[in-house]
C-alpha positions, 0 to 999 in steps of 0.5 A: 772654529776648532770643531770645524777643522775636526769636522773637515777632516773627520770622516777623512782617513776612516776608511770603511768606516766613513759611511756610518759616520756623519760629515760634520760634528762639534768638537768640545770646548772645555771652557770659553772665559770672556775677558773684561772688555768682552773679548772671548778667551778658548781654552782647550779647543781642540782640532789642531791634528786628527787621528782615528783609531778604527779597532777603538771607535775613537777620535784623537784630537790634539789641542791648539796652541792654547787659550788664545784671543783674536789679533788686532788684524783679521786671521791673527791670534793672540796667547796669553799663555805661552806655557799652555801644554798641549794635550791629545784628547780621546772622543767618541761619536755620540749622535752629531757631538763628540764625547770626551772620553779622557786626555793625555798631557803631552807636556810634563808627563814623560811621554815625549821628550822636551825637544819634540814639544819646543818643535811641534811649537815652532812648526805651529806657530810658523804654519811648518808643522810637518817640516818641524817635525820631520827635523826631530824625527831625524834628530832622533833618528839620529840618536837612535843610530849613534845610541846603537853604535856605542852599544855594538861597540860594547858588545863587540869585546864582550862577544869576543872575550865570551867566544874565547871562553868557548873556544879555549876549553874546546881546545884544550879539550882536544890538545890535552889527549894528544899531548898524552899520547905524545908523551906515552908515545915517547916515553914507550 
């Protein structure tokens, strides 16, 4: 199922490169554990979301919700670990398969910060992934903006006081030969 998600969408958005790239090709699985009763677990299926990178020859795939097994109604999923962290693996196009090349953990490994993993959780598991998405976006969007304010609020006293710095020996640069003018002035 998961390689045919990726193979629907693979040749979309590859642009020139679409023409040499065959319509359809089965996405890995890392491994399929059936359960006592016979019921098949997947575990690391991929196709959840695509990219391309076209400089790279490369496919980015990112993983599903985790090993899942079918719900006890058509169309429903059931997963059995909840803490599953979702990763983006690096393919390359070998013959009609794609071939791992590595992967990235997206949970635990620094790259995003918790509040995007709990997000893009909730807008799969609702079918609003773009929505959630779009919510983080502005929340960081908004703490990018609200970061760059309290560093201009710092800044603005400190450009002053260096200004000052400048500005006063420039000054007295200045003041300090006519005083002594003045006062040979006076005293002449």
């Amino acid at each position: 199922m998961f390689g045919a998600v990726a193979a629907a969408a693979l040749c979309w958005g590859c642009g020139s490169a679409a023409s040499s790239l065959p319509e359809r090709v089965a996405v890995p699985f890392e491994t399929v554990c059936p359960q006592a009763d016979g019921t098949p677990v997947f575990i690391g299926g991929y196709g959840s979301a695509m990219g391309y990178d076209a400089a790279d020859s490369c496919f980015w795939l990112l993983t599903d919700r985790g090993p899942n097994v079918d719900g006890p109604t058509p169309e429903s999923k059931v997963f059995a670990l909840p803490e599953f962290a979702p990763r983006v693996g690096k393919f390359r196009l070998s013959g009609d398969s794609l071939e791992a090349v590595g992967t990235v953990p997206l949970r635990d490994a620094g790259i995003f910060p918790p509040l995007l993993y709990n997000m893009a959780a909730i807008g799969e598991e609702t079918g609003n992934m773009e929505e959630m998405l779009g919510h983080a976006a502005d929340f960081y969007e908004e703490e990018v903006e609200n970061a760059t304010k309290a560093v201009t609020a710092i800044m603005e006293p400190v450009i002053i006081v260096l200004m000052a710095g400048v500005v006063v020996p420039i000054m007295f640069a200045i003041m300090a030969p006519m005083m002594s003018m003045y006062t040979a002035a006076e005293n002449g």
